[in-house]
C-alpha positions as CSV (number, residue, x, y, z in Angstrom):
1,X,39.1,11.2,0.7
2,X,37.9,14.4,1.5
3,X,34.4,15.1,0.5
4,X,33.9,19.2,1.4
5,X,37.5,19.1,-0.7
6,X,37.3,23.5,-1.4
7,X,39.7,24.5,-4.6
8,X,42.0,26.7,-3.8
9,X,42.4,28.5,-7.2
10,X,40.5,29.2,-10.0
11,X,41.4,27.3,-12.9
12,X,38.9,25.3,-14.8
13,X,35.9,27.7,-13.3
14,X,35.1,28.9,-16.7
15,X,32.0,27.7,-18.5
16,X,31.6,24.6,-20.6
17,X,29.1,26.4,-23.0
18,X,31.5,29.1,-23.4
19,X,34.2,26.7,-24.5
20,X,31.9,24.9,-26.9
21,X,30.5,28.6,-28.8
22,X,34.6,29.5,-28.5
23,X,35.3,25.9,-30.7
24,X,32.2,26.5,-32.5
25,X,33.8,29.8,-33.8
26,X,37.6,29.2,-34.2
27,X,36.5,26.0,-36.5
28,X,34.0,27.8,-38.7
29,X,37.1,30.3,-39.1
30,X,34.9,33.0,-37.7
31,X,37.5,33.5,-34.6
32,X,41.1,33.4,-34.5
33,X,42.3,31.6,-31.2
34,X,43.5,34.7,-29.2
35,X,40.0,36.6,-29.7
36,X,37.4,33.6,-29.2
37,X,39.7,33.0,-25.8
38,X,39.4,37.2,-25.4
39,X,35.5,37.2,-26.2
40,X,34.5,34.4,-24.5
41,X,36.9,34.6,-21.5
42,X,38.1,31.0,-21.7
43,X,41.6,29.9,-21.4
44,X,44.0,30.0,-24.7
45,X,45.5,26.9,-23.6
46,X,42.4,24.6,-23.1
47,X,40.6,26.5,-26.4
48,X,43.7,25.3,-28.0
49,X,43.6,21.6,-26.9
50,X,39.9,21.4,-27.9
51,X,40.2,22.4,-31.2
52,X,43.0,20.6,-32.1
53,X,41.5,17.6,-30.6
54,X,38.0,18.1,-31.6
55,X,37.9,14.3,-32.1
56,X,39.6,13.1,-29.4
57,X,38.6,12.5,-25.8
58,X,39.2,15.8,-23.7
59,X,39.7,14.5,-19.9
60,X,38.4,16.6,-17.0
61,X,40.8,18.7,-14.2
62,X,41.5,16.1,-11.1
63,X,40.9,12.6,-10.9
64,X,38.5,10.6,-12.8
65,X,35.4,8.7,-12.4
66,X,35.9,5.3,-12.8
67,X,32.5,5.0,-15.6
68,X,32.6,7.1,-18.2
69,X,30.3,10.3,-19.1
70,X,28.0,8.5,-21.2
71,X,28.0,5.1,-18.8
72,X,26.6,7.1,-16.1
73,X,24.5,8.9,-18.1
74,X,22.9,5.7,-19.3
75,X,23.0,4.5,-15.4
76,X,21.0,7.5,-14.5
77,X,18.4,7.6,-17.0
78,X,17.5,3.7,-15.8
79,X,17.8,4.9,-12.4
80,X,15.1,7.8,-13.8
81,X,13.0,5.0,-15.5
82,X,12.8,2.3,-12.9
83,X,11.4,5.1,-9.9
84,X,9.0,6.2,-12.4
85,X,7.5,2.8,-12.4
86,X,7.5,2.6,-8.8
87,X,11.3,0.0,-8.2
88,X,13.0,3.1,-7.0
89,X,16.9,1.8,-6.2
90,X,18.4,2.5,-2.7
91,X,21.8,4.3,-2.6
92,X,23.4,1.1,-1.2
93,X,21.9,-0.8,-4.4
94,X,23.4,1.9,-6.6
95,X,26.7,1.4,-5.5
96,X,26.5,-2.7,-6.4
97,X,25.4,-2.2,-9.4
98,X,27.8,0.3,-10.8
99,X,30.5,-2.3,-9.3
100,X,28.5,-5.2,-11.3
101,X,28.5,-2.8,-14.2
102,X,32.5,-2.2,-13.9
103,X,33.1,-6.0,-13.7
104,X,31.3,-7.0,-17.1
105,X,33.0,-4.0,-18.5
106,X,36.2,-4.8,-17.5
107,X,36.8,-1.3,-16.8
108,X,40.1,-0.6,-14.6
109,X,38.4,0.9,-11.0
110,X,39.4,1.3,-7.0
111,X,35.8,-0.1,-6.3
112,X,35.7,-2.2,-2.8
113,X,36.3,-5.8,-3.9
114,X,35.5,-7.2,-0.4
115,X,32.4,-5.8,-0.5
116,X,31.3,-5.8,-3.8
117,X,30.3,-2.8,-3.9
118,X,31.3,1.3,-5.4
119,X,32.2,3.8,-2.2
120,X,30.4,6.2,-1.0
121,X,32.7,9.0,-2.1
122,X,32.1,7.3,-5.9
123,X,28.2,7.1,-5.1
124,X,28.6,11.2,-3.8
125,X,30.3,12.3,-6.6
126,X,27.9,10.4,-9.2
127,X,25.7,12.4,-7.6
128,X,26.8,15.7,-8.0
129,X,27.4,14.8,-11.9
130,X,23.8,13.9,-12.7
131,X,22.0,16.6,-10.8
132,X,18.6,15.4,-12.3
133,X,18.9,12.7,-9.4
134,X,18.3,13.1,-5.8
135,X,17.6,11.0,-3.2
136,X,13.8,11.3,-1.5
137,X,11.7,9.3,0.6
138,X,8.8,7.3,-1.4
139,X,5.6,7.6,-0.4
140,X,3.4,3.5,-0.3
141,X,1.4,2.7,-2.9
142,X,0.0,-0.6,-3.1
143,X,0.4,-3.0,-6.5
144,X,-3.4,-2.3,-7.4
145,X,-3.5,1.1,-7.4
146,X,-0.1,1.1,-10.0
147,X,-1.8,-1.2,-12.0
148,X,-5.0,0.5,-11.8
149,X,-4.0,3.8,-13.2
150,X,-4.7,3.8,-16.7
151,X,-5.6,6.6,-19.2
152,X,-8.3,3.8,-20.5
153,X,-10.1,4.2,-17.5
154,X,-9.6,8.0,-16.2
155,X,-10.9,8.4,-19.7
156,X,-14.2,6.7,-19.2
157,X,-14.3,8.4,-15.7
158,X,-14.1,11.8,-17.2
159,X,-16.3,11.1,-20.0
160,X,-19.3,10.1,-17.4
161,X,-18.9,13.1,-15.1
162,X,-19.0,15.4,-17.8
163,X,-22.5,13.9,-19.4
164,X,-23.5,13.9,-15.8
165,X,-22.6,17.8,-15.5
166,X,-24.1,18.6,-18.9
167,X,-27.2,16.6,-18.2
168,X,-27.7,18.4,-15.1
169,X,-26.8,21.9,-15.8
170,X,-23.8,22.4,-13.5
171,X,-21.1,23.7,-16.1
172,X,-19.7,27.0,-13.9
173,X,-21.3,25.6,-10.7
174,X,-18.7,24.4,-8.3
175,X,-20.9,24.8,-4.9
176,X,-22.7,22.0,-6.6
177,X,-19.8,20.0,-6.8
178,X,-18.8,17.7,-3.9
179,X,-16.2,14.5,-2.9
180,X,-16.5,12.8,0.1
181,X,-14.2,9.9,1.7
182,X,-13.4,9.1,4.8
183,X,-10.1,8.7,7.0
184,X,-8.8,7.5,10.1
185,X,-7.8,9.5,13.1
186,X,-5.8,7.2,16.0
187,X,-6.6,8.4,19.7
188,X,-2.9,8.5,20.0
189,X,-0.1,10.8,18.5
190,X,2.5,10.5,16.1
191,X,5.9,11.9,17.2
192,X,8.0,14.5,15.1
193,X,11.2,15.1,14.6
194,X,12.9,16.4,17.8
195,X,15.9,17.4,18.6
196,X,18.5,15.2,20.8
197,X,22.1,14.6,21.9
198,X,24.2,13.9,18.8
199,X,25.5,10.1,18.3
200,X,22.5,9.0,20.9
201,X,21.5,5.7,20.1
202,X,17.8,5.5,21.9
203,X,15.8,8.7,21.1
204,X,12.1,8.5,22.2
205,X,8.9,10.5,22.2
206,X,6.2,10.1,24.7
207,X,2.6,9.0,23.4
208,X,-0.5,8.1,24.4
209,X,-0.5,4.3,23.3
210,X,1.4,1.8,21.2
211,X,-1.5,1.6,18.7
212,X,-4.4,4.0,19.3
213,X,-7.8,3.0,18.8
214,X,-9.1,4.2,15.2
215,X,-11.5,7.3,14.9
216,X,-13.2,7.6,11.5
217,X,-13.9,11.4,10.0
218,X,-16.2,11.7,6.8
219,X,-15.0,14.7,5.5
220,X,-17.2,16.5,1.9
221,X,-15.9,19.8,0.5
222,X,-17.1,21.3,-2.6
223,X,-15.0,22.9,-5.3
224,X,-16.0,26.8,-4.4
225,X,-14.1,25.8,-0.9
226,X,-16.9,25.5,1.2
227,X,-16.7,22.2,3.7
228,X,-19.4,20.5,5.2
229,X,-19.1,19.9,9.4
230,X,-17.4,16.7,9.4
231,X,-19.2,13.2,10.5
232,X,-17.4,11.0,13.7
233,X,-17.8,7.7,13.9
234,X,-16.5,6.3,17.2
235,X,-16.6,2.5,17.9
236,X,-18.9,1.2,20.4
237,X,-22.3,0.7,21.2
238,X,-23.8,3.9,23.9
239,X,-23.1,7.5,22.5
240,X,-22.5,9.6,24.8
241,X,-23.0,14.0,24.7
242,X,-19.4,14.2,25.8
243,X,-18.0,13.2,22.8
244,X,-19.2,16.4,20.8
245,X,-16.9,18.4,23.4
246,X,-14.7,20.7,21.6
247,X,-15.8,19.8,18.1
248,X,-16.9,21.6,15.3
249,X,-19.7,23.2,15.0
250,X,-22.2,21.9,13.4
251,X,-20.5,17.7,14.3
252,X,-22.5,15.1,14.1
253,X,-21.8,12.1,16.1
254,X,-22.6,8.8,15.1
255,X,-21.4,5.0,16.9
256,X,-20.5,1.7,14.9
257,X,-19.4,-2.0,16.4
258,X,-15.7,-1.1,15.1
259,X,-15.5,2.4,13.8
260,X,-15.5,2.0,10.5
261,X,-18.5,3.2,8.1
262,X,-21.6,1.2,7.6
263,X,-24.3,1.5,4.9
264,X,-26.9,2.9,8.1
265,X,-23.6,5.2,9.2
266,X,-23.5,6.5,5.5
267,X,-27.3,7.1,5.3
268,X,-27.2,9.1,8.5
269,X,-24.4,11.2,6.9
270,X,-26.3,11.6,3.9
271,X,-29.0,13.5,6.1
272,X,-26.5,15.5,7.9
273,X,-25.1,16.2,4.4
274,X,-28.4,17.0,2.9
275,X,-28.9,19.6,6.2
276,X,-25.6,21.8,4.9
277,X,-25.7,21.3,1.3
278,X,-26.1,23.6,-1.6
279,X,-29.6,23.7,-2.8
280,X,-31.5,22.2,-5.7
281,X,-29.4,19.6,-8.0
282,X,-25.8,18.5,-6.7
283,X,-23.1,16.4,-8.2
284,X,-21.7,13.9,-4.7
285,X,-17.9,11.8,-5.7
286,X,-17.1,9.2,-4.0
287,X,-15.4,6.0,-4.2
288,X,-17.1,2.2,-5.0
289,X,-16.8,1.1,-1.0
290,X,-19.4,-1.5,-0.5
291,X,-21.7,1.2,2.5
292,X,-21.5,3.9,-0.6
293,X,-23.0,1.3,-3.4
294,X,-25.9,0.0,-2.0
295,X,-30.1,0.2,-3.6
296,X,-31.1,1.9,-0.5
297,X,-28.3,4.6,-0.4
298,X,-28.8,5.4,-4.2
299,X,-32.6,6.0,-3.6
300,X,-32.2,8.1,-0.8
301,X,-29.7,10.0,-2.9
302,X,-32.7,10.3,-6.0
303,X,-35.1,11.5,-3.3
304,X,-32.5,14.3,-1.9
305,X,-31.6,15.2,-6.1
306,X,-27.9,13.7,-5.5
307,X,-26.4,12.7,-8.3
308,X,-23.8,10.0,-7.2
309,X,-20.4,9.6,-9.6
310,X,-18.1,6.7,-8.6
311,X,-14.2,7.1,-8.9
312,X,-13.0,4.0,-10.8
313,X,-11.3,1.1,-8.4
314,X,-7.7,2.3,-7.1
315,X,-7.5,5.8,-8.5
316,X,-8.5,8.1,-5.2
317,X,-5.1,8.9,-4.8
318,X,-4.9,10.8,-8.1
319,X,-8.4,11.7,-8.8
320,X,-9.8,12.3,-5.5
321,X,-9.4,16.3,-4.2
322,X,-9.9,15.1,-0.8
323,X,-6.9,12.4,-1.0
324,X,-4.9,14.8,-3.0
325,X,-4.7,18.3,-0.7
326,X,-6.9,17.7,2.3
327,X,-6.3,14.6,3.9
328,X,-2.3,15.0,4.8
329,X,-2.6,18.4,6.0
330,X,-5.4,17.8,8.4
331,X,-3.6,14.8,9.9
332,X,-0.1,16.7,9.8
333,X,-2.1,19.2,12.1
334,X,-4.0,16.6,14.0
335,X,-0.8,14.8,15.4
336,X,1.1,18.3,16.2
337,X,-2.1,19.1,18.4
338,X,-1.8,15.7,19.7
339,X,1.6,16.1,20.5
340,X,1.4,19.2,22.3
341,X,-1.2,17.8,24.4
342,X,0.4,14.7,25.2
343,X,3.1,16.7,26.5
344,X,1.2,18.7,28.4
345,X,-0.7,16.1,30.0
346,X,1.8,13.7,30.5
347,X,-0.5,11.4,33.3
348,X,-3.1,11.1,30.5
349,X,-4.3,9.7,27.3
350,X,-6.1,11.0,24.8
351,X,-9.4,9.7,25.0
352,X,-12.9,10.5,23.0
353,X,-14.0,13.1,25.3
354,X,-10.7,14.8,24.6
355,X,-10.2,13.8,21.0
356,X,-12.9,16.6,20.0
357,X,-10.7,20.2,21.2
358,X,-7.5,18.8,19.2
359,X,-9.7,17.5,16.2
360,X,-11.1,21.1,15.8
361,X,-7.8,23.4,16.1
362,X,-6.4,20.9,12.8
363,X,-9.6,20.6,11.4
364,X,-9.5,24.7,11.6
365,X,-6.5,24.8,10.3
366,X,-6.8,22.5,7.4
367,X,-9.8,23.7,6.0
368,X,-9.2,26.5,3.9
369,X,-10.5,27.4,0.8
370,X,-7.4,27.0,-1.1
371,X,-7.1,23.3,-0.2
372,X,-10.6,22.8,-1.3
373,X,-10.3,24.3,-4.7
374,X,-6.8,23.5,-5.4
375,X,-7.6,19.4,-4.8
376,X,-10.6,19.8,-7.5
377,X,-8.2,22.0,-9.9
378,X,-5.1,19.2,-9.7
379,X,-7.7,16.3,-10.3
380,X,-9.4,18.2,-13.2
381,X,-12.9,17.9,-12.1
382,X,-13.4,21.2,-11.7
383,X,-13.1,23.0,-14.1
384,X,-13.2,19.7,-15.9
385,X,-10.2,19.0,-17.6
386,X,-9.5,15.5,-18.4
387,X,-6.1,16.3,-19.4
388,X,-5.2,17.8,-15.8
389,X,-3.4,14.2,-14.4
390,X,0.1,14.0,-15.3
391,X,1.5,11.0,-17.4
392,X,4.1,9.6,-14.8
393,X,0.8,8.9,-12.8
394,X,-0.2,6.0,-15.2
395,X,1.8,3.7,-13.6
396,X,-0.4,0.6,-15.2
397,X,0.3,2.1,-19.1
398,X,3.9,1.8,-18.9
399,X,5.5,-0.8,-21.2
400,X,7.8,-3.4,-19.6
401,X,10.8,-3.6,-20.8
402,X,11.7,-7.0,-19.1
403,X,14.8,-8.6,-19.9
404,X,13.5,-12.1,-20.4
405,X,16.3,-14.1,-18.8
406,X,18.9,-12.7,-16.7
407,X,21.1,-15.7,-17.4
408,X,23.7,-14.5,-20.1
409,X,23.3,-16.4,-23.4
410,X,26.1,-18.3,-25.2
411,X,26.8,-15.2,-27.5
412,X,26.8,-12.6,-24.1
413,X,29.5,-15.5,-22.8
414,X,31.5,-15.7,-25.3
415,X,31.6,-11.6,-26.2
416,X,32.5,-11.5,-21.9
417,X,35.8,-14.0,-22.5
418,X,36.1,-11.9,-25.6
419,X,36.6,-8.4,-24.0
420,X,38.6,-9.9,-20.6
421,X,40.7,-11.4,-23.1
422,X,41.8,-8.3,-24.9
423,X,41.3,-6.2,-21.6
424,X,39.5,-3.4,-23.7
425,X,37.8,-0.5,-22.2
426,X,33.9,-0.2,-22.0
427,X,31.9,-1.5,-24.9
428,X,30.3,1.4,-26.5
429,X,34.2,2.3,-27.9
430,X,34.8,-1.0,-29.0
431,X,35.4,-0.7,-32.9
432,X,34.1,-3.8,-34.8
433,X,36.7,-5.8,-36.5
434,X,36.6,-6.9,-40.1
435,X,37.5,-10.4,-40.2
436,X,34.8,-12.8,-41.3
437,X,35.3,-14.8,-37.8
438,X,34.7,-12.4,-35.9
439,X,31.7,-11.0,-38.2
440,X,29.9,-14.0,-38.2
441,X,29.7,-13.6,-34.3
442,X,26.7,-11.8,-32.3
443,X,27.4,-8.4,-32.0
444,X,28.3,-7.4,-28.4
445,X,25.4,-5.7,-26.0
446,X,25.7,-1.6,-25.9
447,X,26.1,-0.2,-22.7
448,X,22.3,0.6,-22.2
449,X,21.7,-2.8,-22.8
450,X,24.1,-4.3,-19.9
451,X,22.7,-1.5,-17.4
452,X,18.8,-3.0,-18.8
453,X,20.6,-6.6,-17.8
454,X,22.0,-5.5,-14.7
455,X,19.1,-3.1,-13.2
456,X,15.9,-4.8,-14.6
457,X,12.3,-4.3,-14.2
458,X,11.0,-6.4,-11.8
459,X,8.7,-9.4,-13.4
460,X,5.6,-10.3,-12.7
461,X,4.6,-13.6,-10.9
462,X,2.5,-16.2,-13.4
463,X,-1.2,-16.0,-12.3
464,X,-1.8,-19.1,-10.3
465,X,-4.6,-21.4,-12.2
466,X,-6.9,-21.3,-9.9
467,X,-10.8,-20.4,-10.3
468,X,-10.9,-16.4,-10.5
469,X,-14.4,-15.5,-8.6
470,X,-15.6,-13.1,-11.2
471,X,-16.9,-9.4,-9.4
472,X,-19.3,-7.4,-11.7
473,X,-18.2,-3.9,-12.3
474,X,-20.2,-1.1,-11.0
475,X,-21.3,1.7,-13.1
476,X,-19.4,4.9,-12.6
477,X,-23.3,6.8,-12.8
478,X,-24.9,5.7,-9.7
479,X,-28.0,7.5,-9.6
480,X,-28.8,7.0,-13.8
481,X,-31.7,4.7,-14.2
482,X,-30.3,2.1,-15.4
483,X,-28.2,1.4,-12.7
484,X,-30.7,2.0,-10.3
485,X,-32.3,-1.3,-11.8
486,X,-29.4,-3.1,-11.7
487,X,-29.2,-2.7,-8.0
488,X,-32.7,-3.5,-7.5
489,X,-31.9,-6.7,-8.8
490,X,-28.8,-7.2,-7.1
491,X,-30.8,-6.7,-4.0
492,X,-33.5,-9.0,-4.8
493,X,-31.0,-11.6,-5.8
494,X,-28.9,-11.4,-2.6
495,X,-32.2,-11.7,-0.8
496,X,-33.5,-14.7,-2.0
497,X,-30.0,-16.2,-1.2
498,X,-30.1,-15.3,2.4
499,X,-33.8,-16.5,2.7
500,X,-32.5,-19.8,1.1
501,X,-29.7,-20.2,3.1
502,X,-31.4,-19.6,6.4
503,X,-34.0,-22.4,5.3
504,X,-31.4,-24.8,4.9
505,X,-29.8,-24.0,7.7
506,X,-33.0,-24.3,10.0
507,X,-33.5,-28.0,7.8
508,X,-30.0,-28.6,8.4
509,X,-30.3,-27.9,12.2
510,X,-33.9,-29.7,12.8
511,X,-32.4,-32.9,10.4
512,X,-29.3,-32.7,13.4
513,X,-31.4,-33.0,16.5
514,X,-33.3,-35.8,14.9
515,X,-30.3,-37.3,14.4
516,X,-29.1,-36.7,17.6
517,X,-32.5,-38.2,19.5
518,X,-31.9,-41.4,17.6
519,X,-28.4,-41.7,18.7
520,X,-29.3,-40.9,22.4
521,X,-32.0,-43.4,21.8
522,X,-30.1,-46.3,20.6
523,X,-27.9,-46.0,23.8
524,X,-30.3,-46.0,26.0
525,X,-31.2,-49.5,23.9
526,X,-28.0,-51.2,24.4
527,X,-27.3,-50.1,28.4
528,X,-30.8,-51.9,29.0
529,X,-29.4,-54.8,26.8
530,X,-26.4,-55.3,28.4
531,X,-28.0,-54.7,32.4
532,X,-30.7,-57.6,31.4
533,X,-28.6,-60.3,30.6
534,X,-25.6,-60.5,32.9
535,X,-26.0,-64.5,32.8
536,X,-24.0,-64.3,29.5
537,X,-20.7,-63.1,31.0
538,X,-18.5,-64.0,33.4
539,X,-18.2,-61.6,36.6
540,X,-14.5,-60.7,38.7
541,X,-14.3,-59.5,41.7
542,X,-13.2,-55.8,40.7
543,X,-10.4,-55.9,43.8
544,X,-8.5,-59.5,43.7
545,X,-10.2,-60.5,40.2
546,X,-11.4,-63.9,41.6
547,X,-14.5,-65.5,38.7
548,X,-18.1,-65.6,40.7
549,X,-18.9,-69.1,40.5
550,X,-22.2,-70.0,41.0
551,X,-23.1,-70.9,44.0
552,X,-20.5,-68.8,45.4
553,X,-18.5,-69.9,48.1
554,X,-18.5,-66.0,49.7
555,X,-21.1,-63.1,49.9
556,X,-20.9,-61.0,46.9
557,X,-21.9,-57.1,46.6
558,X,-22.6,-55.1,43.6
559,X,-21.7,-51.3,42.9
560,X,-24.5,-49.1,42.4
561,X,-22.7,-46.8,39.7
562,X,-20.9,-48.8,37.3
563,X,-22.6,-52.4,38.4
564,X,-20.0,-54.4,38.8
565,X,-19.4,-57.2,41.8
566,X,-16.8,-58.0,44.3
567,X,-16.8,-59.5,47.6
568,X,-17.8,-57.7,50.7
569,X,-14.6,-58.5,52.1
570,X,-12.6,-56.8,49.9
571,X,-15.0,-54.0,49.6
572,X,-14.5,-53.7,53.5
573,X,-18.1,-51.9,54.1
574,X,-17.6,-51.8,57.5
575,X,-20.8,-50.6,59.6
576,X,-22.0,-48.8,56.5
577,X,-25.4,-48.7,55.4
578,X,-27.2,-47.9,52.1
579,X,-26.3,-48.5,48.0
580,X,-22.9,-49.2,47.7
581,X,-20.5,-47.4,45.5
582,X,-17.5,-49.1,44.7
583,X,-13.8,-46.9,45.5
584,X,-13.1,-46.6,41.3
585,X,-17.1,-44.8,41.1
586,X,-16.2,-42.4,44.1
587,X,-12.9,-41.7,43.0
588,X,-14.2,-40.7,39.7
């Protein structure tokens, strides 16, 4: 079958909404036939059929799908539903499932039996019918952040940072309004698409190496569009000046045993971050990482006037303007620097000393004003609008509509034989019948209902019974009072653990070596035993195992390693002088 199939006359092009205001009209006896088909432009012919068969079934120009209008409407909207919820359906998957769907319908169809499976022309055209539906590439998002978007919570999040705004007089402030969050930055490039030799089956892209080592970047912007220099973390030990080559001014450096951020990396930042800020009272967001929640951190904060909001767990990626508009663009720049300089330095890696020049030309191009404000518009922090995240984005709220055993039940068995039986068409134009027998029956499943059988949501694993460690939850209000105490005892708890730790460890270590002097001394007990009474067993020669019988017959001579005797023939000393050592002893 052709798929680009052009027409090659113009029947049928006329509109459907036309027709249906031209049938509208001729049955309300406003129109006669010939001047609704004048007015409208629409064929007499066709306008005729319609009307006439107003309740009949009026079947397209061409061929004909093998489902039926409101069957692949039904298959679409679950399509719809099941993406929204984050089980989007391949194309491949699509085209098993309307086969499925065919089967328990018993609908007539040209569908790949072998296979199991609809065509791809079918798939194509299905397309083209439903044209709310398109296929895109889905972006990861992990199982807590879908479950941890809910309106409960972005509620309570909202409700915080505007008593903390109020409290603090920043209404119509947004230079005092900052987010900050880190990302990673490989030493290496990611390659684009490129263009190559048509039906080649290896196409590759030069990089630095297979998995570059990870750079972290805080990044802070505030919501007038202002950015303050970013913060580097490199992993090592030795800083060297080098590494500020090519940055941006005003860069701080800092080093940490694996790159990532520390609670001492994030104090330094909050110095360089106090050096650029906007002065007097400021409003800092940031996620609950374990370096950002510390007593320390939130009293250095109190002492700089930093009021500290926390996002709640799992929801950066919708409330968070850096996650929203700054972070993708700055990498999508970062790797096409990367790239260019890879390919221009094609004996050469990109290393620390050079990862400053291409970290500034994206970092340049990234951050722009309207990044800045647009990220703290779309999460509705500023202005503050609570109402500003979409609905599809609580994924966690959604209902389940599980289909609580996929295993058809005795009624769903019998209405199958029922409908192969009497090779009827699809179920929704089944007419009930009258007769008691067949009344007294379960009514058959609706098409929507076989689609929610065929295509449904995914269900969710039994918790396993084991003990839960409970985490206490953080307050969204960092810097408040109250929380600050909280901390305080947090801190004073954890350190009267380690202290008690490390004393049983130092009792548990002194207790061992005790141990261990008893067991070298009981050793040392039994070797003097067993050396100081050798007249209570029986000594062989150790070569030709004759019994030493007392007096012995032969001169005997006894190995100064292990002690054991043998005769001097068989040791064979020779003209050798000196404690001898029998040939097992020097061997070993």
């Amino acid at each position: 079958m052709v798929r680009t199939y052009r027409r090659k006359t113009d029947a049928g092009e006329w509109s459907q909404e036309k027709m249906k205001e031209a049938v509208n009209k001729v049955q309300n006896k406003e129109l006669t036939l010939r001047k609704a088909a004048e007015i409208f432009a629409v064929p007499f012919t066709s306008l005729q059929r319609r009307v006439t068969l107003s309740r009949g079934i009026i079947k397209r120009r061409g061929g004909q799908p093998a489902l039926d209008e409101n069957a692949e409407k039904k298959l679409a909207d679950r399509l719809l539903h099941l993406a929204s919820r984050g089980f989007g359906i391949t194309p491949k998957a699509v085209r098993k499932y309307a086969f499925e769907f065919a089967e328990r319908q018993n609908i007539k169809h040209k569908f790949d039996r072998n296979a199991g499976m609809a065509g791809q022309d079918w798939f194509h055209r299905f397309m083209q019918r439903n044209k709310k539906l398109t296929i895109r590439k889905p972006e990861g998002l992990s199982r807590a952040r879908c479950d941890g978007m809910k309106k409960e919570k972005v509620a309570e999040f909202f409700n915080t940072l505007e008593t903390v705004v109020d409290n603090n007089n920043l209404r119509g402030k947004p230079e005092c309004v900052y987010n900050v969050d880190e990302t990673g930055m490989p030493l290496s490039n990611r390659p684009p698409n490129i263009i190559a030799q048509k039906g080649t089956k290896d196409v590759v892209s030069m990089t630095s190496v297979e998995r570059g080592e990870n750079v972290t970047v805080l990044a802070c912007m505030n919501a007038a569009g202002q950015y303050i220099p970013p913060f580097v973390l490199f992993k090592g030990v030795r800083k060297r000046d080098d590494f500020l080559l090519g940055m941006p001014p005003g860069t701080e450096v800092a080093m940490t045993e694996n790159g990532w951020v520390t609670e001492e990396a994030f104090k330094l930042w909050l110095q360089h971050f106090n050096r650029y800020r906007t002065p007097g009272k400021v409003l800092l967001i940031l996620d609950g990482h374990a370096s950002h929640t510390s007593y320390s951190v939130v009293d250095l904060c109190d002492s700089f006037e930093i009021e500290l909001v926390l996002l709640p767990p799992h929801t950066s990626h919708a409330l968070q303007p850096l996650d929203v508009s700054f972070f993708k663009p700055l990498k999508t720049y970062y790797h096409q620097q990367a790239t260019a300089w890879q390919h221009s330095h094609p004996n050469q890696g990109i290393t620390k000393v050079a990862f400053g020049a291409l970290f500034q030309r994206a970092w340049n191009q990234a951050a722009t004003v309207g990044n800045a404000t647009k990220g703290f518009e779309k999460t509705g922090i500023f202005p503050l609008n609570a109402n500003a995240i979409p609905d599809h984005k609580f994924i966690g709220d959604q209902e389940s509509d599980i289909v609580e055993s996929q295993v058809q039940s005795p009624s769903s068995q019998k209405m199958q034989l029922h409908v192969q039986a009497t090779n009827t068409k699809p179920l929704d134009n089944i007419v009930p019948s009258t007769s008691s027998q067949q009344s007294d029956e379960a009514q058959p499943p609706t098409c929507a209902e076989i689609i929610k059988e065929i295509l449904p949501s995914p269900l969710k694993s039994p918790i396993a019974s084991k003990r839960i460690r409970k985490v206490s939850k953080l307050a969204l209000h960092l810097t408040s009072p109250q929380n600050k105490t909280t901390l305080l005892e947090k801190e004073a708890k954890k350190k009267f653990k380690v202290d008690n730790k490390t004393k049983e460890n130092k009792e548990k270590a002194v207790g061992k070596e005790n141990t261990m002097k008893k067991m070298k001394n009981k050793a040392k007990l039994a070797i003097k035993i067993k050396s100081s009474s050798p007249k209570h067993r029986e000594w062989h020669c150790i070569y030709c195992s004759e019994i030493f019988v007392h007096p012995p017959s032969e001169d005997w001579i006894q190995c100064n390693a292990c002690e054991e005797w043998c005769h001097e023939k068989c040791a064979d000393m020779g003209e050798e002088k000196g404690p001898y050592i029998c040939e097992l002893c020097a061997d070993n």
